[in-house]
C-alpha positions as CSV (number, residue, x, y, z in Angstrom):
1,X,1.9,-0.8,30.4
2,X,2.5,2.9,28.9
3,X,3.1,1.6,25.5
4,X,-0.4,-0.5,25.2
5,X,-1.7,2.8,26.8
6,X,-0.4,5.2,24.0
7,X,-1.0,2.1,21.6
8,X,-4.7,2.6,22.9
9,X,-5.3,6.3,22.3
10,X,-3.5,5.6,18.9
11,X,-6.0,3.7,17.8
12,X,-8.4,5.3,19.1
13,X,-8.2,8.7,17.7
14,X,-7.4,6.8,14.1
15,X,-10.9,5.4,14.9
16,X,-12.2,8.7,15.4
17,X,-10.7,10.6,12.7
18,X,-12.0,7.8,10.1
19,X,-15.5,8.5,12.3
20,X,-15.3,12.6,11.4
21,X,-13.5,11.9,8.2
22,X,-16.7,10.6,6.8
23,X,-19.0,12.8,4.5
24,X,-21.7,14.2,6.2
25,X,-24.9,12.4,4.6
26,X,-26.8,16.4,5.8
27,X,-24.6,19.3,4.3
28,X,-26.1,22.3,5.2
29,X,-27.1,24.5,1.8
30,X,-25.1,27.9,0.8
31,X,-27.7,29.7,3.2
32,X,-26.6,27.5,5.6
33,X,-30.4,25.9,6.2
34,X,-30.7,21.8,5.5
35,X,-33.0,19.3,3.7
36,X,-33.9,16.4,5.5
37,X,-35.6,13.8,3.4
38,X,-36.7,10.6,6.1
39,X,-38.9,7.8,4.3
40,X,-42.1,9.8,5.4
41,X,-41.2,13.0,5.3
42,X,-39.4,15.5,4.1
43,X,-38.3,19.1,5.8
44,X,-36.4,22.3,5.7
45,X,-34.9,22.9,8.9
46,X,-34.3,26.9,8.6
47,X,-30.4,27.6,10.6
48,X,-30.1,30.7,7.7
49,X,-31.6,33.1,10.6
50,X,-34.1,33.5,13.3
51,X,-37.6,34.9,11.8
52,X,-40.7,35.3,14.2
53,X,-43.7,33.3,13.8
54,X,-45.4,35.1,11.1
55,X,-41.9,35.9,9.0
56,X,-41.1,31.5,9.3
57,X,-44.5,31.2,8.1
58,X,-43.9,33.3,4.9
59,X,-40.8,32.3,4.4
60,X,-41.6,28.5,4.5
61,X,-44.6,29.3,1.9
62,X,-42.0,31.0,-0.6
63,X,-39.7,28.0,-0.6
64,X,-42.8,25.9,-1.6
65,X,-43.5,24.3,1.3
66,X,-45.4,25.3,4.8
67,X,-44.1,25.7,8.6
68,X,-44.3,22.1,10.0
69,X,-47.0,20.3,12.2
70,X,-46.7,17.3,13.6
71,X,-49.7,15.4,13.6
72,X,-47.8,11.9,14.8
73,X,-45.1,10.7,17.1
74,X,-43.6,9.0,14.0
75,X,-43.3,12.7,11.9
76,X,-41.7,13.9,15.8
77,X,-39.4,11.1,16.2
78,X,-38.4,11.3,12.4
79,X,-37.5,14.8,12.2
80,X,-35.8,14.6,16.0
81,X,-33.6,11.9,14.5
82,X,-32.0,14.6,12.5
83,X,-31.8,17.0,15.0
84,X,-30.3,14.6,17.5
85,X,-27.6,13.6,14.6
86,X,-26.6,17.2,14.4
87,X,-26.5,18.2,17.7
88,X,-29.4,20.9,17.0
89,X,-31.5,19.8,20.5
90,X,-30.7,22.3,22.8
91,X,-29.5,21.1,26.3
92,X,-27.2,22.3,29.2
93,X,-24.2,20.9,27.6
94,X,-25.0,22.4,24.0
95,X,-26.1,26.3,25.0
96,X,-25.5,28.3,21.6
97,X,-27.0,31.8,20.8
98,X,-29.4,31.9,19.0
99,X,-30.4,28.8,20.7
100,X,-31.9,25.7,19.0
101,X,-35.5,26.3,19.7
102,X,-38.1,26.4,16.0
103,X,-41.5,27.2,15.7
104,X,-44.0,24.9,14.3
105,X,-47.9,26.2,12.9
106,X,-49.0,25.5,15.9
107,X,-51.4,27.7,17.9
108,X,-53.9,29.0,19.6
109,X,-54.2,32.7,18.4
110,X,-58.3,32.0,16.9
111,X,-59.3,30.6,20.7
112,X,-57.4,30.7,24.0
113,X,-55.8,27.3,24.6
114,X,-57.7,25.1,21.6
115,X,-54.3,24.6,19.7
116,X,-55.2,24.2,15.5
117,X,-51.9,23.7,13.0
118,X,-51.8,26.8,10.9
119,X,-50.8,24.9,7.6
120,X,-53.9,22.8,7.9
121,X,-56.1,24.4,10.2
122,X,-56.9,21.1,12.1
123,X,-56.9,21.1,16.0
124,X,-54.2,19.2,17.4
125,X,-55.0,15.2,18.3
126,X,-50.9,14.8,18.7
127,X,-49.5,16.6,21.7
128,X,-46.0,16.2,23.3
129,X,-46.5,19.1,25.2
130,X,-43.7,19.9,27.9
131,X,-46.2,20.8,31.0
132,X,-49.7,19.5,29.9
133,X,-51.8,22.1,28.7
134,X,-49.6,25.7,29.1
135,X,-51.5,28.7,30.3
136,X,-52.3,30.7,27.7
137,X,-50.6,34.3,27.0
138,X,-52.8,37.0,25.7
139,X,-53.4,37.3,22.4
140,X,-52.5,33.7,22.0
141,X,-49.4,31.8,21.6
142,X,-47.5,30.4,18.9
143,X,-45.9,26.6,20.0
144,X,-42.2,26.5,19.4
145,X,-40.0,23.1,20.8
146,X,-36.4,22.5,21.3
147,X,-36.4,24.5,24.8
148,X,-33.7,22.7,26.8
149,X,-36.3,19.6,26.7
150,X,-35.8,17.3,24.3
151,X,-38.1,18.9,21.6
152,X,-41.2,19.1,24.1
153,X,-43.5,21.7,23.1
154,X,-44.4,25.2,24.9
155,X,-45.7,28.2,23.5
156,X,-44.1,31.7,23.5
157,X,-45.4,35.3,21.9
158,X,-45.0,35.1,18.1
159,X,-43.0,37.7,17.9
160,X,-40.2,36.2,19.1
161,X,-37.3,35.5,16.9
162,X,-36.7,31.7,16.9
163,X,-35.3,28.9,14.0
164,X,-38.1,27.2,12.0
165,X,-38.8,23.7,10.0
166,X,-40.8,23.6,7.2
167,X,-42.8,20.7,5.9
168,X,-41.9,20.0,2.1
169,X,-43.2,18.3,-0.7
170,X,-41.8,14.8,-0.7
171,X,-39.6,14.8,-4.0
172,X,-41.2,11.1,-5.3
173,X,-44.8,12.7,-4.8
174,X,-43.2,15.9,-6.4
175,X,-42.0,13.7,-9.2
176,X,-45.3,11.4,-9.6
177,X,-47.9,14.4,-9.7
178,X,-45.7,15.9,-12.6
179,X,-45.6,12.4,-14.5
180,X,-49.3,12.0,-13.8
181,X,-49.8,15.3,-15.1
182,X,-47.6,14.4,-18.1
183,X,-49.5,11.3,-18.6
184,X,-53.3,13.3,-18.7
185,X,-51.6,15.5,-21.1
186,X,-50.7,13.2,-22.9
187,X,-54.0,11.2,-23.3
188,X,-56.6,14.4,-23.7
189,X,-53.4,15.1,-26.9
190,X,-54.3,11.9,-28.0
191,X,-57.9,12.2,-27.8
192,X,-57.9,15.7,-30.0
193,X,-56.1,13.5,-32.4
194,X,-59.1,11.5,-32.9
């Protein structure tokens, strides 16, 4: 009986060090941040350091893209996947410091509790609020998630230091504007030519 029990943890941890062994398909870059490319979407999820709202909206403008908004379930889900794979959801069992909480564009600093995406300027029609509709804090809010529940969104004051995700340009629509552009060059060279 021992033996098939030590046979059984044998194998098991040779199962899990094959498991761990395997390259991690979302290395984080030399700042330590990662780029998450899903079918739909693609995003910059921002672990280099903790910015308020207005610093993770700059910041996500200079690396060409724009702090995220989540105008589906789908976009939600996507980017959760990630985070779930990671272990970047914050729960009782995973408390860290700085915790795993990110800000979105989300907010409602124009009118007290009508909530508009700052990248796009479009009021919400998606919510996966954690409480229905928070109270609002003077001034207005900013709407982070992550907050111990499950990526459920809240708002906090925007000057609070949190993570942030960015929304980026999909490479393939990257790559097709510039061959589109290539191609338009291409045809007004040709009509000069005639």
């Amino acid at each position: 009986m021992a033996k098939w029990f030590i046979l059984n943890i044998v194998l098991y941890c040779q199962i899990l060090q094959g498991i761990c062994a395997q390259e991690d398909p979302y290395p984080a870059d030399e700042n330590g941040n990662f780029n998450i490319a899903t079918d739909d979407y693609q995003f910059l999820v921002g672990h280099d350091s903790t910015l308020n709202w207005q610093q993770a909206i700059e910041t996500c403008q200079q690396l060409g893209g724009a702090l995220v908004t989540f105008d589906s379930q789908k976009k939600l889900i996507q980017l959760h996947e990630f985070l779930l794979f990671k272990n970047f959801i914050q729960t009782k069992l995973n408390e860290v410091n700085p915790p795993y909480i990110y800000w979105s564009s989300g907010n409602d600093l124009e009118e007290p509790r009508t909530f508009a995406w700052e990248s796009s300027g479009e009021e919400f029609k998606y919510t996966h609020w954690l409480h229905q509709l928070p109270e609002p804090i003077a001034g207005g809010g900013c709407v982070q998630f992550g907050d111990k529940a499950f990526g459920r969104w809240s708002i906090r004051d925007c000057n609070d230091e949190l993570y942030y995700i960015c929304d980026m340009p999909k490479e393939n629509s990257k790559k097709s504007s510039e061959e589109s552009s290539k191609e338009s060059s291409n045809e007004l060279a040709e009509e000069d030519s005639d």
